[in-house]
C-alpha positions as CSV (number, residue, x, y, z in Angstrom):
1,X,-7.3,-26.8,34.3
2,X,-10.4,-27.0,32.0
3,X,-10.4,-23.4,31.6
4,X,-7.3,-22.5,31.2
5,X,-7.3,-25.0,28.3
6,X,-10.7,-24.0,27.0
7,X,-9.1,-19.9,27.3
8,X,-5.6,-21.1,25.4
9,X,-7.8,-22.6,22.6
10,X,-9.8,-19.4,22.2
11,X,-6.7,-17.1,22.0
12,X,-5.0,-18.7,19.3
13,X,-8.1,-17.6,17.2
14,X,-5.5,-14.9,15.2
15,X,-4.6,-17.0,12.8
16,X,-7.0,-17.8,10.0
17,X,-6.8,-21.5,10.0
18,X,-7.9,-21.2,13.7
19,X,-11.3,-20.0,12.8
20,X,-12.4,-22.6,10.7
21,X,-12.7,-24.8,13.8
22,X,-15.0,-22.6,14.9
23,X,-17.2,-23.3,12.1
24,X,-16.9,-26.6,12.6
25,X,-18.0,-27.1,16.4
26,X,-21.0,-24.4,15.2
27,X,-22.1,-27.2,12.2
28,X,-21.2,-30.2,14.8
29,X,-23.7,-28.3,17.3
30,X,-26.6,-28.1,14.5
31,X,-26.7,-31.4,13.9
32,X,-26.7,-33.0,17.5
33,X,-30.1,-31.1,17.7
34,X,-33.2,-32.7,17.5
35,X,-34.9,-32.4,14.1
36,X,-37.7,-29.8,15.9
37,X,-35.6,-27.7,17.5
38,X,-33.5,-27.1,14.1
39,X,-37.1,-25.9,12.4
40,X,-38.0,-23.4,14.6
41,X,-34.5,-22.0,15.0
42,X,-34.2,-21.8,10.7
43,X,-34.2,-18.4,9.5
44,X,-34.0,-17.5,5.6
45,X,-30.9,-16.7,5.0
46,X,-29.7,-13.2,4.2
47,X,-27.4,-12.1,1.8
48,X,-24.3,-9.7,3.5
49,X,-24.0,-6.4,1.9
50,X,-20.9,-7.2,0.1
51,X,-17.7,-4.6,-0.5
52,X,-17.1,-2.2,-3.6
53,X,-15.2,0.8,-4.7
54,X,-12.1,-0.4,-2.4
55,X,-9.7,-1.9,-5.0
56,X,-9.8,-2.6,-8.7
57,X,-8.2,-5.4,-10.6
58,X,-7.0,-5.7,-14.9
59,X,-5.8,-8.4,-16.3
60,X,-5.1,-6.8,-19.8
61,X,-3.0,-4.4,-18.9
62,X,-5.3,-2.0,-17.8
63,X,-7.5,-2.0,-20.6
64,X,-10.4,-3.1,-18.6
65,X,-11.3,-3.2,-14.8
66,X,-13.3,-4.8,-12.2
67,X,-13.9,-4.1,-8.6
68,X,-12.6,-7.1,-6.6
69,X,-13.6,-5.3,-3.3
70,X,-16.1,-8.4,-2.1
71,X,-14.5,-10.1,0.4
72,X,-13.5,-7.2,2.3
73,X,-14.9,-5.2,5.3
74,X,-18.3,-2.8,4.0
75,X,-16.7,-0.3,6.1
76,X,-12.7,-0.5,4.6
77,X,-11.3,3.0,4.2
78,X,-7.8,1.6,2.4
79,X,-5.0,3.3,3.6
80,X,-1.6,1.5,2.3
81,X,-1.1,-1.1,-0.3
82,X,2.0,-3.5,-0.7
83,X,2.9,-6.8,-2.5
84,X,5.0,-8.9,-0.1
85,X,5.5,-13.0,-0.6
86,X,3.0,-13.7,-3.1
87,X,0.7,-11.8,-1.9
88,X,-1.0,-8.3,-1.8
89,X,-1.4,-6.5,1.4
90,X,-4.3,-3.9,2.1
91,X,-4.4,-1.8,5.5
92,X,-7.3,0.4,6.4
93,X,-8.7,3.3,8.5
94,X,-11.2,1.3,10.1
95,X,-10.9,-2.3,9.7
96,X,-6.8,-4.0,10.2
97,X,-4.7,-5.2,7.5
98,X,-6.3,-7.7,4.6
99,X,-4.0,-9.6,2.5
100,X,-4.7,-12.1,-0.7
101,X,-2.3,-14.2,-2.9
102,X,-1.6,-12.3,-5.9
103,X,-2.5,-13.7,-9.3
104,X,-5.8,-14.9,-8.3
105,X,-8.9,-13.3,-10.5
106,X,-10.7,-12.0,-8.2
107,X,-8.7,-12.0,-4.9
108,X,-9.9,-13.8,-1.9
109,X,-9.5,-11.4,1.1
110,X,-8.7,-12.8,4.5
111,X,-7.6,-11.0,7.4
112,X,-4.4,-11.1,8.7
113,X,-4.3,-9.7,12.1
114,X,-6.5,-9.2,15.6
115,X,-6.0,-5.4,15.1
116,X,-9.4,-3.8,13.7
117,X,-8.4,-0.4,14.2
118,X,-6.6,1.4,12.2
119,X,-3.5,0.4,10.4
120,X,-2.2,3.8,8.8
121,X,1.4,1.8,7.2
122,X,3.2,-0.8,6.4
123,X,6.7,-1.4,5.7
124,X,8.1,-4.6,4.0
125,X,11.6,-5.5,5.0
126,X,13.5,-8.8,5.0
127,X,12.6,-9.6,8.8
128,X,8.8,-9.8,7.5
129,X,5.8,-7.3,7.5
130,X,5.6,-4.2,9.9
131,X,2.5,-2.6,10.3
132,X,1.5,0.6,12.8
133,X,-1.6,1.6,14.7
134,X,-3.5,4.6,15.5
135,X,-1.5,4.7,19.0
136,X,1.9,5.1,17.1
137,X,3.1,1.2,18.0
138,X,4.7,-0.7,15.9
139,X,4.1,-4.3,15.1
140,X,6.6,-7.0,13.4
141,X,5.2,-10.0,11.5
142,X,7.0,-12.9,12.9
143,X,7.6,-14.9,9.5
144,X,5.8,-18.3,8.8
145,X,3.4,-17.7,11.9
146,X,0.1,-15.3,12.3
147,X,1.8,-13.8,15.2
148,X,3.1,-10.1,15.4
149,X,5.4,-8.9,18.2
150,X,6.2,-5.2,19.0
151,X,9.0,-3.4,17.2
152,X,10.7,0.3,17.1
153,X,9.3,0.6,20.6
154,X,11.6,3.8,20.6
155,X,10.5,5.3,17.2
156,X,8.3,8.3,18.3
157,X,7.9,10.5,15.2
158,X,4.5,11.9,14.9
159,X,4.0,9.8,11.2
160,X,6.6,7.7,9.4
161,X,5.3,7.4,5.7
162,X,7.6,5.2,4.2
163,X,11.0,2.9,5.7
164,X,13.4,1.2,3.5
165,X,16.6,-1.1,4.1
166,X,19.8,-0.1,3.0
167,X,22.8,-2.4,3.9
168,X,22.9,-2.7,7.7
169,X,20.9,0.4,8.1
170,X,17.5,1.5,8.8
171,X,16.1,4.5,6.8
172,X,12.9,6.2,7.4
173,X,11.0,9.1,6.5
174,X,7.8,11.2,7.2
175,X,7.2,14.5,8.8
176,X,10.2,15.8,9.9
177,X,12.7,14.3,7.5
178,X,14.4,11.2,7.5
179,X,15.7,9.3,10.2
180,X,18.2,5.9,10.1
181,X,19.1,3.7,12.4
182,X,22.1,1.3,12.2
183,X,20.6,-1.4,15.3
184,X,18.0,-2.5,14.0
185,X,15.6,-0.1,15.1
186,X,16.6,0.3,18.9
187,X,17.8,3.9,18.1
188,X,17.1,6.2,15.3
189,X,19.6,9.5,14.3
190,X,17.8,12.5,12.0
191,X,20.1,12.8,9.6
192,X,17.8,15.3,7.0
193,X,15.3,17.9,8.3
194,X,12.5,18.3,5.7
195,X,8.6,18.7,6.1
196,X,7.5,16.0,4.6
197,X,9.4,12.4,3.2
198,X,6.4,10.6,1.5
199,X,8.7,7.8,-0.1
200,X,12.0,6.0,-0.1
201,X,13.3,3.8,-3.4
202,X,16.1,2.2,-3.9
203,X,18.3,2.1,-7.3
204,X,21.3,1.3,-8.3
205,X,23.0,1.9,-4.7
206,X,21.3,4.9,-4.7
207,X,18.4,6.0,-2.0
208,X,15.8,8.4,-3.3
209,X,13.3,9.9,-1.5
210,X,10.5,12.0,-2.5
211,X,8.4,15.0,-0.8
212,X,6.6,18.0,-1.2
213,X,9.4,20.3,-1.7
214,X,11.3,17.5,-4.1
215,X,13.8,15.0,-4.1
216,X,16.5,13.9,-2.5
217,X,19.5,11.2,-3.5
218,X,21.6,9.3,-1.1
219,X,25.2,7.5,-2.3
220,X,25.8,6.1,1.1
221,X,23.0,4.4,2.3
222,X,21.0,7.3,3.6
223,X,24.5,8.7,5.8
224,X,24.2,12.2,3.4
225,X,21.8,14.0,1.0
226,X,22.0,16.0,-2.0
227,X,19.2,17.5,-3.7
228,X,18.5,16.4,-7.7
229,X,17.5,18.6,-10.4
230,X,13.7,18.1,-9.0
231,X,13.8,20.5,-6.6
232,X,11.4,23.1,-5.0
233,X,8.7,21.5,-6.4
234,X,6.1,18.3,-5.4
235,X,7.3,14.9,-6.4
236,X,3.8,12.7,-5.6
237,X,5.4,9.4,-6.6
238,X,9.2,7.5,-7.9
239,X,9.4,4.1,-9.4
240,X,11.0,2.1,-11.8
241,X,9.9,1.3,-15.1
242,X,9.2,-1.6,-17.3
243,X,12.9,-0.8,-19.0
244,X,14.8,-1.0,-16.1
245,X,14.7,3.4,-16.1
246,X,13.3,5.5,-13.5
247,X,10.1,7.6,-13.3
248,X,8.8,10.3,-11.4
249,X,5.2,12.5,-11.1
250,X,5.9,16.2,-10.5
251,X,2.5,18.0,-9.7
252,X,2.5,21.7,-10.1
253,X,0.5,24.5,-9.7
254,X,-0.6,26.1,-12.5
255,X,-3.8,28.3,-11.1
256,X,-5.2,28.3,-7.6
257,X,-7.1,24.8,-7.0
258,X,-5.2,23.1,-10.2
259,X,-2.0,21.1,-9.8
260,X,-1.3,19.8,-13.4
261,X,1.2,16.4,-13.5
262,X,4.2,16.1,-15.3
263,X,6.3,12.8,-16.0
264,X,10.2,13.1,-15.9
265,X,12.4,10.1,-16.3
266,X,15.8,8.9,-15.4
267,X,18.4,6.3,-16.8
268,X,21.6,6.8,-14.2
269,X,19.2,6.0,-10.9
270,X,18.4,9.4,-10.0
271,X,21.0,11.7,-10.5
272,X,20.1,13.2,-13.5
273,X,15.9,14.0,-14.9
274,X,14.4,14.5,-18.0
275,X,11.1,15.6,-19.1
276,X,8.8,13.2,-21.2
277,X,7.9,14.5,-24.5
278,X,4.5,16.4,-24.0
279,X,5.0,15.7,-20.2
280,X,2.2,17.6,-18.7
281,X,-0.7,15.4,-18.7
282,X,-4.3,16.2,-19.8
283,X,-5.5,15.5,-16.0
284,X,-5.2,17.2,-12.8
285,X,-3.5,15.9,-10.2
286,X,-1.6,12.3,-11.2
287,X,-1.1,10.1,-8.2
288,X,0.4,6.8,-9.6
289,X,1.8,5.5,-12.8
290,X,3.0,2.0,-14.2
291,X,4.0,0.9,-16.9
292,X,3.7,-2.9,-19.0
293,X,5.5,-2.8,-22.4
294,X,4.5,0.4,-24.6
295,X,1.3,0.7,-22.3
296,X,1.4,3.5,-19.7
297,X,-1.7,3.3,-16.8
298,X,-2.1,6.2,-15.2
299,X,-4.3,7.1,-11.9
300,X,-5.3,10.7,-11.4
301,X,-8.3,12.5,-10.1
302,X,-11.5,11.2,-11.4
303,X,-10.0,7.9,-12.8
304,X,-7.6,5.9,-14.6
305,X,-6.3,6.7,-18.2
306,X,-4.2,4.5,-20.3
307,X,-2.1,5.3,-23.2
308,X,-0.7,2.8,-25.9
309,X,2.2,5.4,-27.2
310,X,4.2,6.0,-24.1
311,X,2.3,9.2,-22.6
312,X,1.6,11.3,-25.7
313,X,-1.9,10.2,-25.9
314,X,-4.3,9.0,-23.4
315,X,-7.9,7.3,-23.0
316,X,-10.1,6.9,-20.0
317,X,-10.5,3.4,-18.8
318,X,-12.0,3.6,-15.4
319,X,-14.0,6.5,-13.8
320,X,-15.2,6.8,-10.5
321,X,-17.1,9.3,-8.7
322,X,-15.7,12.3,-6.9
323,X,-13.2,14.5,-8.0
324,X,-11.3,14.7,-4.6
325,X,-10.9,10.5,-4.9
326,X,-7.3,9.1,-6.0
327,X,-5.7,5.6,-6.2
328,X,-2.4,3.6,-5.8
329,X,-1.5,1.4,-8.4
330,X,0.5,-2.2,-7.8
331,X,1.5,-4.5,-10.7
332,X,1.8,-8.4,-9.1
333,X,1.7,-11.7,-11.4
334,X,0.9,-9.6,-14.7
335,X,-2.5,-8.0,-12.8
336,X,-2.8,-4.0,-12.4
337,X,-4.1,-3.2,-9.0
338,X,-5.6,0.1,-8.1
339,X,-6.6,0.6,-4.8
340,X,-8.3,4.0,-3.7
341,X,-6.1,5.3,-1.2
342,X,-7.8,6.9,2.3
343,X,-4.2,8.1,3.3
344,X,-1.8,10.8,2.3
């Protein structure tokens, strides 16, 4: 009966909370120890090698940055980012899924599940937080608890990139197209064959998704498909703006090895795009773009730029090294997030 007790005990080490008790039995050891033994076994302590280049913070609108990595994993290859509940959600190549509250200057990392593998997405829906593995399973936050229960067990596409709720519905896409399911995930219908679906927004009733060979806009919850005005070309990234509008990065090619970036924007949720005055951008290869007030933050190869007059001019903020490296911005609380992105 001891050991079964002694085993229960040990397994409920997922949750956070859990491993502080551990701590304490290891100080509560220490001191039982006579005052001898405690010499010889004292080592000088050793300072870990602490995190960097994993995620960024500003607090003044992107005017300034500082890497808020310490805390997390040495080895954290960041795949996904999202803000869910108060806080901001980090999964990884190499190392799980690593969450802090949002608002806090610098975050405090903790981890949030056993898995240490890789996490390659994560879906926030009203159920609670899904995450997937390297094997392709899917696991389901159970909400208010540090336990995680399988989900989709019947979703076997390849890669799912992005999922999104629209009424009683299910809709998903990655490569193949999008998929939907209507029972909560038990079954799943392709209802649009495409190469790749990279992301899924919703506005104003509408469902738009986004992919290399453009976008797409949904009237029905994700039923039908129609393509918009951005077509045959690559759409890297849709959100909303400050004003309540959309935005969306178009990255073309304008010479082999250069993709230049172009911003269009849209005020009837998608149906209709426009191209921002001097739209192509004096950077290669935008991946993300926010914006707070007049103040545009934009992530592209080699760094961040910011511009005070709505995209017409630009100044670097942040640089980093490597041309090839590229980030995800995530605006939480008034703080700009950029986390460099592993992933697709």
């Amino acid at each position: 009966m001891r050991i079964i007790l002694i085993t229960a005990l040990i397994c409920t080490s997922c949750c956070l909370s859990c491993q502080q008790s551990n701590n304490n039995l290891a100080i509560a050891t220490a001191d039982a120890m006579p005052v001898a033994a405690r010499i010889t076994r004292e080592v000088p302590a050793t300072k870990a090698p602490s995190a960097s280049n994993i995620i960024y913070q500003s607090s003044d609108g992107g005017q300034t940055w500082q890497d808020v990595s310490n805390g997390l994993p040495t080895k954290f290859d960041p795949i996904r980012s999202v803000v869910r509940n108060g806080e901001i959600v980090l999964s990884s190549l190499n190392n799980g899924v690593y969450a802090s509250y949002t608002g806090l200057t610098p975050p405090v990392w903790q981890s949030k599940t056993l898995v240490k593998g890789t996490v390659d997405n994560m879906f926030v829906l009203k159920s609670g937080l899904v995450i997937r593995d390297d094997q392709h399973n899917f696991l389901q936050e159970v909400m208010g608890t540090c336990a995680w229960i399988p989900a989709f067990q019947s979703l076997k596409e390849k890669m799912v990139f992005c999922m999104i709720e629209s009424g009683n519905a299910l809709v998903a896409g990655g490569e193949g197209g999008i998929i939907r399911s209507t029972n909560g995930g038990i079954s799943w219908d392709k209802v649009f064959d495409d190469k790749y679906i990279l992301q899924i927004i919703e506005s104003g009733g509408n469902l738009i998704a986004v992919g290399h060979t453009g976008m797409l806009v949904s009237g029905d919850g994700g039923k039908h498909w129609e393509k918009s005005p951005l077509v045959g070309v690559e759409v890297m990234k849709a959100g909303r703006f400050g004003g309540g509008g959309l935005f969306a990065i178009v990255n073309a090619a304008t010479k082999r090895n250069e993709r230049k970036s172009q911003v269009y924007t849209s005020v009837d949720n998608g149906k209709s795009w426009q191209a921002v005055d001097k739209a192509v951008l004096p950077f290669d290869f935008c991946t993300d773009l926010v914006q707070l007030g007049d103040q545009w933050v934009c992530c592209h190869e080699g760094g961040i730029s910011a511009s005070a007059d709505q995209g017409k001019t630009w100044q670097p903020v942040l640089k980093w090294e490597g041309e090839d490296n590229r980030a995800d911005l995530i605006v939480a609380d008034g703080i700009i997030y950029a986390m460099m992105s592993f992933g697709c």
